[in-house]
C-alpha positions as CSV (number, residue, x, y, z in Angstrom):
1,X,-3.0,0.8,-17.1
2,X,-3.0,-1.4,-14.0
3,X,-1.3,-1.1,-11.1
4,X,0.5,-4.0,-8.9
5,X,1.3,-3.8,-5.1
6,X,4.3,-6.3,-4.4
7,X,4.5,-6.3,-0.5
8,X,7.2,-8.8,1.3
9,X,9.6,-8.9,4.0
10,X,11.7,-10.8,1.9
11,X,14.0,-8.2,-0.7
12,X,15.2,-11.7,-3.1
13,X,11.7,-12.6,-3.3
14,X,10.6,-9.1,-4.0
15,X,13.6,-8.9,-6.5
16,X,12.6,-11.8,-8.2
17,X,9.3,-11.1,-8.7
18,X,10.1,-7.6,-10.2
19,X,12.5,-9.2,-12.6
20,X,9.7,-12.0,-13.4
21,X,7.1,-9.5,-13.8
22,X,8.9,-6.9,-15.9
23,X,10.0,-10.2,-18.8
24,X,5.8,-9.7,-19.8
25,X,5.0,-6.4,-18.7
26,X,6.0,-3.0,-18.6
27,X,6.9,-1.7,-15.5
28,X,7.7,1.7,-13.7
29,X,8.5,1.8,-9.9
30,X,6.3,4.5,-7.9
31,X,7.9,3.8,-4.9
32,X,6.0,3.3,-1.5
33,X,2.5,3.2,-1.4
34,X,1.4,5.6,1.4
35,X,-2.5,4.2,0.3
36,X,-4.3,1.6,-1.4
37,X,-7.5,1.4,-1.8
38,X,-8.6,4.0,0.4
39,X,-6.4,2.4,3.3
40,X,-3.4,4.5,4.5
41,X,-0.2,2.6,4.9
42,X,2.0,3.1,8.3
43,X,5.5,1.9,8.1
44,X,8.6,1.9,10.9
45,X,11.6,-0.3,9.2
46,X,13.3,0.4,12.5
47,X,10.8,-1.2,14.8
48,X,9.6,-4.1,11.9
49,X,6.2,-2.5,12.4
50,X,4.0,-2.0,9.6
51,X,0.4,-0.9,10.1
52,X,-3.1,-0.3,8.6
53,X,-5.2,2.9,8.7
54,X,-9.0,3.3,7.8
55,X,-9.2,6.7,9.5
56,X,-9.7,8.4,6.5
57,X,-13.3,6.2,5.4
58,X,-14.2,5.7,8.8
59,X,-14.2,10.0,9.3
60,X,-16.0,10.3,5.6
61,X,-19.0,8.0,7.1
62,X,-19.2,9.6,10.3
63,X,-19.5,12.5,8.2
64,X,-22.1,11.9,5.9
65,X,-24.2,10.7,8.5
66,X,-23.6,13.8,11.1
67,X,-21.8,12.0,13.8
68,X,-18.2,13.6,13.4
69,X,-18.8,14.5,17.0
């Protein structure tokens, strides 16, 4: 199995690109992505904002090497 992340502020494009996709491959919508690869996902439609977070990692590090505090 492999996984695709299709990210665009355009919903044709995205549209397209499903449709395209899905002619070759099987496909199944998971919905949003709250994380990928480790990084958690931060989304406001109403304010356009979409944001990054490496809290998680950064916390795990800081962790391992005894300087949570």
């Amino acid at each position: 199995m492999d996984d695709v992340l299709l990210a665009t502020n355009d919903i044709g494009i995205f549209n397209e690109t499903e449709i395209f996709l899905s002619k070759d491959f099987e496909m199944k919508d998971l919905g949003e992505a709250p994380f990928v690869f480790g990084i958690q996902i931060h989304r406001d439609r109403t304010l356009g904002i979409l944001g990054l977070s490496h809290r998680n990692y950064i916390e795990k590090v800081l962790k391992r090497f005894g300087m949570q505090d």
